[in-house]
C-alpha positions in Angstrom: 110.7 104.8 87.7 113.6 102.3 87.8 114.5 103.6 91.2 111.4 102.8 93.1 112.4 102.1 96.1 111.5 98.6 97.5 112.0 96.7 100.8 114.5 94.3 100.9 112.6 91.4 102.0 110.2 91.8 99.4 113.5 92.5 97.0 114.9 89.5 97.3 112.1 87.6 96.0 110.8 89.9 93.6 114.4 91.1 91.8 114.4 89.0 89.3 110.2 89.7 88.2 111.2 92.6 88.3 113.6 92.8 85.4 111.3 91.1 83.2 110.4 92.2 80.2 107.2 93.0 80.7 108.1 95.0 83.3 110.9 96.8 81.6 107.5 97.8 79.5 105.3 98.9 81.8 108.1 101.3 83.6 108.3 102.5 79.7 104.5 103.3 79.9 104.8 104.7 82.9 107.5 107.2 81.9 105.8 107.9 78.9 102.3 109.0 80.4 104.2 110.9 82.7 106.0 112.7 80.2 103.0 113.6 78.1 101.3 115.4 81.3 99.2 113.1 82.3 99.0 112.3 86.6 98.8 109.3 87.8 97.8 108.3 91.0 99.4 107.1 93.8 102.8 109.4 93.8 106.0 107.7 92.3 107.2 107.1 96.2 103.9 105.0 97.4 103.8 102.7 94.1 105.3 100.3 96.1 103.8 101.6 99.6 101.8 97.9 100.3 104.8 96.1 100.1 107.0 98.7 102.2 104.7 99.1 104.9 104.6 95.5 105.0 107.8 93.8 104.9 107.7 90.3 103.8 108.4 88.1 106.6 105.7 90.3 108.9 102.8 89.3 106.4 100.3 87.7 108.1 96.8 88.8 106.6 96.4 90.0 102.8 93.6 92.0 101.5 92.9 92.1 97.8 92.1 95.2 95.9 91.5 96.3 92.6 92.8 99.2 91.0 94.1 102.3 93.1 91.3 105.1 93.5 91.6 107.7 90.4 90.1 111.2 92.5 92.6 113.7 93.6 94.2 113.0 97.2 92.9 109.7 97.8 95.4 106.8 96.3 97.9 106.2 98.7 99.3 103.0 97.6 97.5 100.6 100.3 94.0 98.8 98.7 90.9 100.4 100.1 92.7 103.1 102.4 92.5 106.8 101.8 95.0 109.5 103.0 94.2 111.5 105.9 91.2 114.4 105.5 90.2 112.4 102.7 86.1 111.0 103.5 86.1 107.1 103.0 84.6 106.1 100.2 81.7 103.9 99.9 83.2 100.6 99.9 85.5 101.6 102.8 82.3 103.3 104.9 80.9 99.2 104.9 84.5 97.8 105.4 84.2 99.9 108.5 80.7 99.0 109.2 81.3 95.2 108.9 84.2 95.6 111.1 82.0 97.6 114.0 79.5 94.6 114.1 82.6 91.8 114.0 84.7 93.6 116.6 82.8 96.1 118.0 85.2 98.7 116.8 84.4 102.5 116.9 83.8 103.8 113.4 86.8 106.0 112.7 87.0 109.5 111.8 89.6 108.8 108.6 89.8 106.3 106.1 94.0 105.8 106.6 94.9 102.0 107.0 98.6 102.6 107.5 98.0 100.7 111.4 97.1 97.5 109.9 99.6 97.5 107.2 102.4 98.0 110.1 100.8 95.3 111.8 100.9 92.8 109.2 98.5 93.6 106.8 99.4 93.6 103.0 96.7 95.8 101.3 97.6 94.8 97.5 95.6 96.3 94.6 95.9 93.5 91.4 96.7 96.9 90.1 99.7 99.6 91.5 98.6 102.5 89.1 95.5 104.8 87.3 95.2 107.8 85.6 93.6 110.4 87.2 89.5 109.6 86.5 90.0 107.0 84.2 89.0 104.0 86.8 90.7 100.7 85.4 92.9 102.6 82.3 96.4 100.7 83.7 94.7 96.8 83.6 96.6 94.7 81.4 100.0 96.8 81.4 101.4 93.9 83.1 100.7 95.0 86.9 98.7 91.6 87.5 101.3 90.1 86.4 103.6 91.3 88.8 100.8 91.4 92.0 100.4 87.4 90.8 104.1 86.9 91.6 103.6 88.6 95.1 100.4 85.9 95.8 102.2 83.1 94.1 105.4 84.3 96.7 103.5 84.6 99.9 101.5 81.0 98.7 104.6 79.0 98.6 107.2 80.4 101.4 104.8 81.3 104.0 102.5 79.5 105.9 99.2 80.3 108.1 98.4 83.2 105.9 94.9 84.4 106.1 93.3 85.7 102.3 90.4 88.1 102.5 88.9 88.4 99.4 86.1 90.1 98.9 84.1 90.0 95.1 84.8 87.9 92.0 88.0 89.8 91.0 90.1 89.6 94.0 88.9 85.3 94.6 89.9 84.5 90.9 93.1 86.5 91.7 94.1 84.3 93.9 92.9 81.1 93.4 95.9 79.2 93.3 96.6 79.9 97.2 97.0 76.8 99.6 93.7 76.3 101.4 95.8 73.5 103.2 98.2 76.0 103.9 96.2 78.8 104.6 93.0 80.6 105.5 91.2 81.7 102.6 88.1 83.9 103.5 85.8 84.9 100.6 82.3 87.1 100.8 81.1 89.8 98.0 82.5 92.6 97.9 81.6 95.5 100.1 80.7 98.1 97.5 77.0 99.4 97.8 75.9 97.3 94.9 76.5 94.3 96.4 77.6 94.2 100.1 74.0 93.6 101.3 74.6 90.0 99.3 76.4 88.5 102.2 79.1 90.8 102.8 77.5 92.2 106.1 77.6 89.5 108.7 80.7 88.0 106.9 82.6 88.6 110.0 86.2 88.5 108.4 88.3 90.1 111.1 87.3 87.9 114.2 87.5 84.7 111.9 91.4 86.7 110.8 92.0 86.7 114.7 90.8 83.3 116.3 92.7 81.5 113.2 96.2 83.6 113.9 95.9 83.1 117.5 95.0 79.6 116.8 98.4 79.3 115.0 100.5 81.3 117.7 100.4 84.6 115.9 99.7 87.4 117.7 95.8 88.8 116.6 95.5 92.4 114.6 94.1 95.4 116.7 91.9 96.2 114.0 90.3 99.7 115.8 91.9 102.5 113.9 
């Protein structure tokens, strides 16, 4: 585990976080449910797959997950994306639906986010890894600890950020970002149970654009 493999401009801010204790723990955890045969999702090589795909200094939009998905094939290491072949889950089917409406995108035939990740996007779960089924059985391992530091980085070196967060979870997560600083965009969440609450007709990625054009950042091509 302790040769994950991390970008270096996320390295040089997160190097000494990540010899923490608490982090010298959860690595131990990790090992350890590995060793007893359980699998955990994503693979060892995409823990880290947000933060790779999206160096630091190319951050311009962040996207707050929860926990990685906990079915077979699906985890990937990027927050709401699933790997090709694998159907979208729910919460991803109304991302895309939203995001037709905003942008009048055309609703794509895969669930794989990789484009806006390379483009800028940091799709961070609070949480990096799950056991397979158990939804939520790695919170409080010291994960949101760790994701914290990545906000808390991103907050004070960077500015003319843009936050989506959608739900309770992911607005308390990061509620100590700059809204001088920043653009902080908040709706409910777009799982069935609640997305007809306000998170259709939210609009999230047009606001994202006019605000990084408005700044002289180039917009994201959100049509996958």
């Amino acid at each position: 585990m302790h040769h994950l493999k991390l970008d270096k401009t996320w390295e040089i801010h997160l190097k000494d976080e990540l010899k923490k204790p608490y982090m010298q723990e959860l690595w131990t955890f990790l090992v350890h449910e590995k060793q007893s045969g359980k699998i955990i999702y994503p693979a060892e090589d995409q823990i880290f797959a947000a933060l790779n795909l999206t160096p630091f200094d190319q951050v311009k939009v962040v996207i707050l997950g929860q926990d990685p998905y906990h079915g077979p094939h699906q985890a990937h290491g990027l927050c709401f994306s699933v790997q090709p072949g694998v159907t979208p889950p729910p919460s991803l089917m109304n991302i895309f639906k939203e995001l037709s409406t905003d942008v009048a995108s055309q609703t794509p035939a895969h669930g794989n986010l990789e484009s806006w990740a390379k483009q800028g996007v940091l799709l961070l779960n609070n949480v990096l890894t799950v056991e397979d089924g158990k939804a939520g059985s790695h919170h409080l391992k010291g994960w949101e600890e760790f994701t914290d530091k990545v906000i808390e980085v991103l907050n004070a070196k960077k500015e003319h950020l843009v936050f989506i967060l959608w739900g309770n979870p992911a607005q308390k997560k990061a509620s100590k970002v700059d809204p001088h600083k920043h653009l902080i965009l908040k709706s409910v969440h777009p799982s069935p149970l609640s997305s007809y609450r306000g998170f259709f007709g939210s609009r999230p990625f047009s606001q994202t654009n006019s605000y990084l054009v408005a700044h002289g950042l180039g917009p994201i091509h959100w049509q996958l």
